[in-house]
C-alpha positions, 0 to 999 in steps of 0.5 A: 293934825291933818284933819277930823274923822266923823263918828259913825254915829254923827257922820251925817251931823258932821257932813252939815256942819262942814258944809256949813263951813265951806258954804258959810260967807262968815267961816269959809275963809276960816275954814280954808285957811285951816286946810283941815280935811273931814274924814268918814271911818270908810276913808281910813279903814275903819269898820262901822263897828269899830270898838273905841280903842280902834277909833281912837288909836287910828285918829292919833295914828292918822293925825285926826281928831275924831267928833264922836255924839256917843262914844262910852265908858263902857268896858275895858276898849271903851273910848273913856278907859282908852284915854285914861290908858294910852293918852300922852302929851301929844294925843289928839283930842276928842271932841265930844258934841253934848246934843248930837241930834240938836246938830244940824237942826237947831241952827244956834245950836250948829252955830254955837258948835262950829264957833267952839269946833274952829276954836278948838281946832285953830288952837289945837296944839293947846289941847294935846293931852287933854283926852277929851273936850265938849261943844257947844 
């Protein structure tokens, strides 16, 4: 894994949260440790209206694992039928945020998703496979 990839619909969210990160005097050292990179859909290519299955396969593609608020099950490219037809042992996660728009607002609810982010992510050989996991 080289890094996360922010949905486009959680970019902003997921722009505090890493700075909080960095910024943060209990996560910073963590988070440095982990060298992890974030990535916008602008970095690696992708279009604003990317269909899930492009998404997804551009984060196994480009070793990111992408933090999604809303990504559906909705149709044949839809992030959930994607999973359940490409996923293989060493897929990468998707990391799901159960209340997006709590993210960045509610401060225990940021602190509760980056605890369970950095856990996911210090762990992430752990979870290769498993198609999709939720914070907080």
């Amino acid at each position: 894994m080289k890094g996360i990839l922010a949905d486009i619909n959680i970019a902003g969210q997921v722009r505090i949260l890493v700075e909080t990160f960095y910024t943060s005097e209990e996560w910073a050292g963590l988070w440095n440790s982990l060298g992890i990179t974030c990535q916008f859909f602008a970095h690696v290519g992708l279009a604003s209206r990317a269909s899930d299955d492009v998404v997804w396969q551009t984060c196994q593609d480009t070793g990111l694992v992408l933090i999604t608020g809303n990504r559906n099950k909705d149709g044949p490219t839809s992030l959930e039928a994607t999973i359940r037809e490409r996923l293989k042992p060493d897929s990468l996660p998707v990391i799901t945020v159960s209340r997006p728009k709590s993210l960045g607002v509610n401060s225990g609810y940021t602190a509760k998703v980056g605890i369970r982010l950095l856990d996911y992510l210090l762990n992430i050989d752990k979870h290769h496979g498993t198609g999709r996991l939720y914070v907080p």
